[in-house]
MARBA-545705 format. One record per residue (C-alpha): y, x, z. Coordinates in steps of 0.2 Angstrom, whole numbers, padded with zeros to 4 digits. Layout:
// residues N
@y:Y x:X z:Z
...
***
This chain:
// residues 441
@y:0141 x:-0006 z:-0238
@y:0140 x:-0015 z:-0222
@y:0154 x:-0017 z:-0209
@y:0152 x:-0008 z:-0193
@y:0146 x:-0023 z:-0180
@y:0158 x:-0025 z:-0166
@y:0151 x:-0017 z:-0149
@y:0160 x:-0016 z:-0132
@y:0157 x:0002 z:-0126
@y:0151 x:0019 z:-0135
@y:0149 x:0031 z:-0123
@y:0143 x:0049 z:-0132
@y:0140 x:0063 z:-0118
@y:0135 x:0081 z:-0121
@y:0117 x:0076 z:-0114
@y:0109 x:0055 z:-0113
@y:0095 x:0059 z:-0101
@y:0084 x:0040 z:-0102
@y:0071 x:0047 z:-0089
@y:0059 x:0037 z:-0101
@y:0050 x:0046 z:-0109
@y:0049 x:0057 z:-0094
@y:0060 x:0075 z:-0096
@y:0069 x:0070 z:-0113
@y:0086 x:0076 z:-0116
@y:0092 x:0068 z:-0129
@y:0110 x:0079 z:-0137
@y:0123 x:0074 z:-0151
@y:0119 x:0055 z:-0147
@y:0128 x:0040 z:-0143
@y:0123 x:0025 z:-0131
@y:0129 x:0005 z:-0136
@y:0132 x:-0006 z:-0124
@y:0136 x:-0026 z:-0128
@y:0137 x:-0039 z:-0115
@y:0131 x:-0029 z:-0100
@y:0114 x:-0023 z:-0108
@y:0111 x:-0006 z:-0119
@y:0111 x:-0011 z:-0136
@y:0105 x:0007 z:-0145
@y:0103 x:0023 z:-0143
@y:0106 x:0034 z:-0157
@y:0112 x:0049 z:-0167
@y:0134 x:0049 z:-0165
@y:0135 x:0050 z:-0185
@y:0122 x:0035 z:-0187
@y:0134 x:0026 z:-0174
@y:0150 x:0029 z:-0180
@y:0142 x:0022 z:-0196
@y:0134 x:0007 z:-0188
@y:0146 x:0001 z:-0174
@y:0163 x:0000 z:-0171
@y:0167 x:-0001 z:-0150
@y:0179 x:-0011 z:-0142
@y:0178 x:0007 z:-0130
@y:0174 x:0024 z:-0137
@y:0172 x:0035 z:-0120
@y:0169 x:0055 z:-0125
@y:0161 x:0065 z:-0110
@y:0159 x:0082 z:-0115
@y:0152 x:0093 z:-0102
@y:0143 x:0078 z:-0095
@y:0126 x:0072 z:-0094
@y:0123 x:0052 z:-0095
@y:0108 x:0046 z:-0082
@y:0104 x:0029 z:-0077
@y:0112 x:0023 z:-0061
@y:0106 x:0030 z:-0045
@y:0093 x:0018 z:-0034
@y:0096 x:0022 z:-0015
@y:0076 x:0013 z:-0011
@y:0081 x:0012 z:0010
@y:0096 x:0011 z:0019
@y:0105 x:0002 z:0033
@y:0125 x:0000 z:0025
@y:0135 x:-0007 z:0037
@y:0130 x:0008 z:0048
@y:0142 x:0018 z:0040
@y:0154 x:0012 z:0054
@y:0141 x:0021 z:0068
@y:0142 x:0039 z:0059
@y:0141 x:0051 z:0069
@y:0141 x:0039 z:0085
@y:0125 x:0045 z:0092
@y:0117 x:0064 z:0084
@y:0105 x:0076 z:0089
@y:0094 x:0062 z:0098
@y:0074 x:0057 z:0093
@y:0071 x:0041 z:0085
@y:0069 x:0031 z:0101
@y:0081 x:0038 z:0111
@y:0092 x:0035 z:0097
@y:0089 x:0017 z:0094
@y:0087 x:0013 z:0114
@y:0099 x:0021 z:0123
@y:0112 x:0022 z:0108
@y:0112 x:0010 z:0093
@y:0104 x:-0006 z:0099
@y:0115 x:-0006 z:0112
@y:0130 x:-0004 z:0103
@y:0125 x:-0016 z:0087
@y:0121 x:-0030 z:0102
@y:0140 x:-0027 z:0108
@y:0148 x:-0024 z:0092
@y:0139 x:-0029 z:0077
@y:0146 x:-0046 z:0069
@y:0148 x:-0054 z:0051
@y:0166 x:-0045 z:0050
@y:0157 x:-0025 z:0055
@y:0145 x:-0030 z:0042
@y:0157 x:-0034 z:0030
@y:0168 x:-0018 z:0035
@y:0154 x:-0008 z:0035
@y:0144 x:-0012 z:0017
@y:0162 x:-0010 z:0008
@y:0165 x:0008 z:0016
@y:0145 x:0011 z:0010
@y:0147 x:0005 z:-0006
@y:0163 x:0013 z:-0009
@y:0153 x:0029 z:-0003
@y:0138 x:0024 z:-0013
@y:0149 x:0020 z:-0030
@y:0158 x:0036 z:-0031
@y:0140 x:0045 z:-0029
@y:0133 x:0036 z:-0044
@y:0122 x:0021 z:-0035
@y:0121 x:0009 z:-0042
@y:0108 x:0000 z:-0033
@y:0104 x:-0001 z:-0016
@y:0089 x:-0009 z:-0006
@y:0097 x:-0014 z:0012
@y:0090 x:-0019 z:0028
@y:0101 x:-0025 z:0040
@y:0109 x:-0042 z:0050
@y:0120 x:-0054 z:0041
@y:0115 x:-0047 z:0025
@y:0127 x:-0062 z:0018
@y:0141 x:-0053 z:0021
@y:0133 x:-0037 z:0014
@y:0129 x:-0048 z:-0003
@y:0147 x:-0052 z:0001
@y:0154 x:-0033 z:0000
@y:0141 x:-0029 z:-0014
@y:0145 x:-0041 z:-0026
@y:0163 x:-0039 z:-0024
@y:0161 x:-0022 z:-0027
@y:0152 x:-0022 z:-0042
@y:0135 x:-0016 z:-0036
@y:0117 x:-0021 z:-0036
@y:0109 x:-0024 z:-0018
@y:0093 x:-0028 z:-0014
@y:0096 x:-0040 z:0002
@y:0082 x:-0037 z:0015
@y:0078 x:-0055 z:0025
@y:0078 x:-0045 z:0041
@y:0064 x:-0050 z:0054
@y:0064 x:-0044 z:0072
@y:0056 x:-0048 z:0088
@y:0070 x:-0048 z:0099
@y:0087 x:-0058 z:0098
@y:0102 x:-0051 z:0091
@y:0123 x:-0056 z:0087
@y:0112 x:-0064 z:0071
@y:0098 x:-0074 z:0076
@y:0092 x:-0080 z:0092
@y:0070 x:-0077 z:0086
@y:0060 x:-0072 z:0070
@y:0060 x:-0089 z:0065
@y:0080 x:-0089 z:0065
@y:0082 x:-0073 z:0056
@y:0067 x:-0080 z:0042
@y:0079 x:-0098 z:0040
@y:0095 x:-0089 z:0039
@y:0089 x:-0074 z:0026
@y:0080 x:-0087 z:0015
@y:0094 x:-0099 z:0016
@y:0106 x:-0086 z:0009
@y:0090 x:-0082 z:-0005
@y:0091 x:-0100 z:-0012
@y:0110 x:-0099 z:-0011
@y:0111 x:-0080 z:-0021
@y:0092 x:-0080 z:-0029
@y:0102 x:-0083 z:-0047
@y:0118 x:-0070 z:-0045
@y:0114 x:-0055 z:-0059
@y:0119 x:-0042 z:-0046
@y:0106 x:-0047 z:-0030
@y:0089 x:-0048 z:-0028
@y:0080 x:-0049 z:-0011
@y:0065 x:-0041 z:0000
@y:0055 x:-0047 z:0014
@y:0062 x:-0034 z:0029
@y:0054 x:-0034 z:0043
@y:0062 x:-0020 z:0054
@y:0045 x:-0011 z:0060
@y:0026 x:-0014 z:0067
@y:0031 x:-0010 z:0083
@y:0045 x:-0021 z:0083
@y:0039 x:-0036 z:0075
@y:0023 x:-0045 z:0080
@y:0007 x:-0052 z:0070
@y:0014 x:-0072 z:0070
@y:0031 x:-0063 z:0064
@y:0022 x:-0055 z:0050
@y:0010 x:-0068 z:0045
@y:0028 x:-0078 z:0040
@y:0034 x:-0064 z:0031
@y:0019 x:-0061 z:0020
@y:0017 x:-0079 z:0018
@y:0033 x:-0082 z:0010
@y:0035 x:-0065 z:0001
@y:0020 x:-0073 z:-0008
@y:0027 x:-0090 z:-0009
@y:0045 x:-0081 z:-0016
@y:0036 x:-0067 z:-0026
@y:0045 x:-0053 z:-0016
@y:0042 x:-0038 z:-0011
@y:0040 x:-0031 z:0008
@y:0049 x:-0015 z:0014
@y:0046 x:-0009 z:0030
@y:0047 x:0005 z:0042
@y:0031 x:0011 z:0043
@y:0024 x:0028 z:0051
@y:0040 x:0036 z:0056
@y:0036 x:0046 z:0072
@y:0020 x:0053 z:0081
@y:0025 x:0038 z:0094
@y:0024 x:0025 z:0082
@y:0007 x:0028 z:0080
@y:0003 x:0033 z:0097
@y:0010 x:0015 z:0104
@y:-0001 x:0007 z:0092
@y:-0016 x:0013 z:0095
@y:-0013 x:0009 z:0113
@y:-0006 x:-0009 z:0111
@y:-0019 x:-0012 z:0094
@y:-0033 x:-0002 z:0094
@y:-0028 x:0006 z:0076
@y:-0015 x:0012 z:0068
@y:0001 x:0005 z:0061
@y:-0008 x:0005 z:0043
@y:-0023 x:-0002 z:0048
@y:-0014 x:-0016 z:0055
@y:-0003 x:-0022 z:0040
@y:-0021 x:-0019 z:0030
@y:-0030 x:-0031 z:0044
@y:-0015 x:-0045 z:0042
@y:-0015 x:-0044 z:0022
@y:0000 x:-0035 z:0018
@y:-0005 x:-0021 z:0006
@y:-0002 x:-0023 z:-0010
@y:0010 x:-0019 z:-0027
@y:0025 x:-0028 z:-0016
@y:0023 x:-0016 z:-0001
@y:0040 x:-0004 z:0003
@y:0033 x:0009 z:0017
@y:0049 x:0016 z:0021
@y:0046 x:0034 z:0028
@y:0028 x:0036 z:0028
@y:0030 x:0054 z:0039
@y:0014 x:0052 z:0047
@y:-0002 x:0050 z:0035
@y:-0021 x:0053 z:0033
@y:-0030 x:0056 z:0018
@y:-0037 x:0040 z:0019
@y:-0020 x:0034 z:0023
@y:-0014 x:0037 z:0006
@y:-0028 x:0034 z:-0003
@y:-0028 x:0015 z:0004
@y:-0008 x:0015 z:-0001
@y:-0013 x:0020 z:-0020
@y:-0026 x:0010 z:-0018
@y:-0016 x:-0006 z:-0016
@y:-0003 x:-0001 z:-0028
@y:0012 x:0001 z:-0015
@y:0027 x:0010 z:-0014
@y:0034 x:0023 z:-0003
@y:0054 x:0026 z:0002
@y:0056 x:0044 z:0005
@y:0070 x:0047 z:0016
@y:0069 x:0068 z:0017
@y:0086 x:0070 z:0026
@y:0082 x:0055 z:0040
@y:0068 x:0063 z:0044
@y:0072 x:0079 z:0046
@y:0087 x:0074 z:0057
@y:0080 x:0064 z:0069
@y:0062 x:0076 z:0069
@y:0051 x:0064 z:0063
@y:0043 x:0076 z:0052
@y:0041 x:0081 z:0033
@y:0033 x:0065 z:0022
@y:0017 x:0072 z:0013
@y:0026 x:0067 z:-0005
@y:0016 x:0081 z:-0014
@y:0001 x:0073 z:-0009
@y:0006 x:0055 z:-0011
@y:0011 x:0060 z:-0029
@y:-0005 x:0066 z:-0031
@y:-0013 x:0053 z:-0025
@y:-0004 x:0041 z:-0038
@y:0008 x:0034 z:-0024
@y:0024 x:0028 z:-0032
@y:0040 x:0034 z:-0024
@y:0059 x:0031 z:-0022
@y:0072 x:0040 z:-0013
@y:0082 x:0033 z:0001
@y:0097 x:0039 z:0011
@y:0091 x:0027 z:0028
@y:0104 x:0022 z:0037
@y:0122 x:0032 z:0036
@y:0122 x:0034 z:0056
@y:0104 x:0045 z:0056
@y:0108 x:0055 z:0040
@y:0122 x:0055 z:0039
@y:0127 x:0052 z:0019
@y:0122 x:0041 z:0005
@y:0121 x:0053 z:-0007
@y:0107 x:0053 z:-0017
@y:0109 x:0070 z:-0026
@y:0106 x:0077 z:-0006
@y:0089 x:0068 z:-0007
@y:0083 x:0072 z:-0022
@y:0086 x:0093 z:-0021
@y:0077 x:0092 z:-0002
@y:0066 x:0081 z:-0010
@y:0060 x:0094 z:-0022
@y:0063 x:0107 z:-0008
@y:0051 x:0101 z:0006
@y:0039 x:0097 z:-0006
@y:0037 x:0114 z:-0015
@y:0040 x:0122 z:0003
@y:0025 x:0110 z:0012
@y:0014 x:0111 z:-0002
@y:0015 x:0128 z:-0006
@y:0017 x:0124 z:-0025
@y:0033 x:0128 z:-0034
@y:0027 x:0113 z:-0045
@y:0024 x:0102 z:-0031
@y:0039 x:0091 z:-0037
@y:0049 x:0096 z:-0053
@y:0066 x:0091 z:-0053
@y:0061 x:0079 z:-0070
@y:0052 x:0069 z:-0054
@y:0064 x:0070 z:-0045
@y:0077 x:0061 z:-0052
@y:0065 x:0050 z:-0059
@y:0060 x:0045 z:-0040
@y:0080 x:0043 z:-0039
@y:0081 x:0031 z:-0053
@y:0065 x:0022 z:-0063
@y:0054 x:0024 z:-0046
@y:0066 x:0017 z:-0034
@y:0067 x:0002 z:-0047
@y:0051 x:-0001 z:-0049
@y:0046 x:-0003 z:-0030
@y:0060 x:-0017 z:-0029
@y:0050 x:-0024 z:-0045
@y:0069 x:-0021 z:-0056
@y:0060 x:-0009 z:-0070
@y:0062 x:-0020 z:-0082
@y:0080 x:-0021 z:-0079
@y:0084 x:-0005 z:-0072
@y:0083 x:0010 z:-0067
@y:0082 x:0020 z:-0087
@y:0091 x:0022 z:-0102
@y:0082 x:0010 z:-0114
@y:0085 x:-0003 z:-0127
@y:0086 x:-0021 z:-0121
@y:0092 x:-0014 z:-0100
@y:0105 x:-0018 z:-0091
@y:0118 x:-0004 z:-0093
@y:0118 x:0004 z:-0077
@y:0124 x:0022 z:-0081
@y:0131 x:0037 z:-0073
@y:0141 x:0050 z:-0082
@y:0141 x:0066 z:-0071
@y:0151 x:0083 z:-0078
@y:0140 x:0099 z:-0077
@y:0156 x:0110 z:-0082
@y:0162 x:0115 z:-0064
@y:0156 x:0135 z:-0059
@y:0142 x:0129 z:-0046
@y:0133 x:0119 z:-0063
@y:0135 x:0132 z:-0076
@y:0128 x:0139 z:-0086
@y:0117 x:0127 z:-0089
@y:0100 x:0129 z:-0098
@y:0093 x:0114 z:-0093
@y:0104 x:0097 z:-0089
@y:0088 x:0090 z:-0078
@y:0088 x:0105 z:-0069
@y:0105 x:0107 z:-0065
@y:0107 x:0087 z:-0058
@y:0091 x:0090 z:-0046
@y:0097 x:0107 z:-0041
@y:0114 x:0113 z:-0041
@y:0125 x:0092 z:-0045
@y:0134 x:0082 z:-0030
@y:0142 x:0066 z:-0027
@y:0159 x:0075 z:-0032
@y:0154 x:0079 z:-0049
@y:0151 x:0059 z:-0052
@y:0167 x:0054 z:-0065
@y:0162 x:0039 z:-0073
@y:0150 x:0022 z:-0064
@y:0145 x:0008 z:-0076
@y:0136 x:-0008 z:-0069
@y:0130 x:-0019 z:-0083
@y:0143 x:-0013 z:-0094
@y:0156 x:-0017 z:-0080
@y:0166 x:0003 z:-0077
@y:0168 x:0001 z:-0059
@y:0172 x:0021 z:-0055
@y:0183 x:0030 z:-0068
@y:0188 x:0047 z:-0068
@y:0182 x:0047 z:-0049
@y:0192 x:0034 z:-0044
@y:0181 x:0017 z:-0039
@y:0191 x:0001 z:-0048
@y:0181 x:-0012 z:-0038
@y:0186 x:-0008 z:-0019
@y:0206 x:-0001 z:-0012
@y:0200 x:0013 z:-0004
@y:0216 x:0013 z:0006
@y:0213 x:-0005 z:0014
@y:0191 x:0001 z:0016
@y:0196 x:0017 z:0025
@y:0208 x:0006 z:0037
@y:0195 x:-0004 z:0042
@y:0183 x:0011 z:0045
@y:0196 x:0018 z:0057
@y:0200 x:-0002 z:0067
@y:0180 x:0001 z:0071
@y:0181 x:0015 z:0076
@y:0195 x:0014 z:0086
@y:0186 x:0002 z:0092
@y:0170 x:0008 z:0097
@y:0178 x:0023 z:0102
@y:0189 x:0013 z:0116
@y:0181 x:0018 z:0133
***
């Protein structure tokens, strides 16, 4: 009889949900992890057969998902929560934000800032986070450290900032921190430019000409507001679409983050070209830019991922949040129950939001041969039970708090609740020197 092979981590939950093949739930089964990567799936008597683990984890009650993929957010802007609420977009940005990031924001608030987010992030079950904001170094700085995958956005913007002086600044400085990071096994990167109103045709020339150069994708702001559009049309002639169509930038790499305002032919042309959408329900709804038509983008064979945007206009990053509302505004804007099941939507949560950062292949399921990036959530407390259907119950009925265990490529970096990457005492200290800060009249 042959040995058991030596293995570092068994983890045998009630329920291993892969999310490919789409609505499996796979019960009495083990999953093997060795160095980082998911070695096998299997039956828990075939495993205690076949491998012996260096760590046996039993999670009765619990259902093991691949880790969360938050597709759009802003970290560091966990340190303006709350700062300005209750405002439109433009107001918001104008008269609130901008002038407060040109004030305050600095390598150290980014710093500050991504910890408290990832901290948030980490205890929430994300693992993976696509960011767009200035000196993304020091957000790959806080990520890393943490544990955690981020997507680092090269942040282009018409307009100065505490970061770069012009668009050429901002391009130098974001791909000079992509050459130095491009091999690290936690960071890939985007092409971010902020918005089409914001960023000007010569400015997103560049970025698609070295997101073609660099193989990477573009992620955008794109059909927010009513306004967007309306500006547009006056200072282009067409709409924001249209524009990024006319310059070249459609295509399988192509992020539209938000993607409230859409035609028909709208999103045909997206699923035409392959692209991706960000849904950001709770954003949306917040600052009233609208309901996203994600039933119809499904339908019209649009890939999407979920996104949290930017702490200080939703206010949480939690994806459990977005996927239930999600499911909700779809069903409730469609008028079909089956609009959006909840199988799609954690599948939007987790494989989709990988394969718009072009990760599928390392992320973002439960397979053979992937990085093992899971999440272990318990389904045992009174607002989960009973359960009949662990898919159901995550989508519908699970939340950041009933997250206990966080693996990163094997690496456990939250344990029975508690995040072993980050000191939440010394992250929460620094959330309260900002705000003490920003606060000061």
């Amino acid at each position: 009889m042959q040995a058991p092979q030596p293995v570092d981590l068994r983890l045998d939950p009630t329920w291993i949900i892969p999310v490919r093949p789409e609505g499996l739930v796979l019960t009495d089964h083990a999953l093997v992890v060795r160095d980082g990567r998911i070695l096998d799936i299997l039956p828990c008597a075939e495993a205690d057969a076949r491998y012996e683990a260096a760590q046996h984890r039993r999670l009765p009650d619990h259902a093991l998902i691949p880790g969360l993929v938050n597709l759009h957010t802003h970290a560091a802007m966990t340190l303006l929560r709350g700062y300005a609420d209750d405002l439109p977009l433009m107001a918001w940005l104008n008269d609130y934000i901008w002038p407060a990031e040109r004030q305050w924001v600095s390598a150290e608030f980014v710093l500050d800032g991504t910890r408290l987010a990832c901290l948030e992030m980490l205890k929430g079950g994300v693992t993976c986070f696509n960011d767009m904001y200035f000196f993304p170094e020091a957000a790959v700085e806080a990520a890393t450290a943490a544990g955690q995958r981020i997507a680092a956005g090269i942040i282009v913007i018409d307009f100065a900032s505490n970061y770069a002086a012009d668009p050429d600044g901002y391009l130098q400085k974001g791909l000079a921190l992509r050459d130095a990071m491009r091999h690290h096994p936690l960071v890939s990167f985007c092409m971010a430019p902020h918005a089409p109103y914001s960023v000007g045709d010569r400015s997103l020339e560049k970025v698609l000409t070295y997101a073609k150069q660099l193989d990477l994708p573009i992620h955008i702001h794109v059909h927010e507001t009513a306004d967007e559009i309306q500006g547009s049309l006056a200072q282009y002639g067409v709409r924001p679409l249209a524009r990024l169509q006319g310059l070249g930038m459609l295509g399988p790499d192509f992020i539209a983050v938000h993607a409230v305002h859409l035609e028909a032919a709208e999103m045909a042309l997206l699923a035409e070209h392959g692209c991706h959408v960000a849904h950001c329900p709770t954003s949306n709804l917040k600052l009233a830019s609208g309901i996203a038509p994600s039933a119809a983008l499904l339908a019209s064979g649009v890939n999407l991922g979920l996104g949290t945007d930017g702490p200080a206009s939703n206010n949480r990053l939690d994806l459990w949040q977005e996927m239930r509302l999600a499911a909700l505004l779809a069903k409730g804007h469609s008028a079909r129950p089956e609009a959006l099941p909840a199988h799609t939507a954690l599948r939007m949560a987790t494989l989709d939001g990988a394969r718009a950062l072009g990760l599928e292949d390392r992320i973002g399921s439960l397979e053979v041969g992937k990085h093992a990036d899971c999440v272990a959530v318990d389904l045992s407390a009174p607002h989960a039970q009973p359960c009949y259907d662990p898919i159901s119950q995550l989508v519908y009925c699970a939340g950041p708090e009933d997250v206990t265990h966080v693996w990163v490529a094997g690496r456990e970096v939250v344990r029975e609740r508690q995040c072993q990457t980050l000191d939440p005492a010394e992250v929460l200290a620094r959330a309260r020197h900002w705000h003490d800060r920003l606060a000061r009249p």
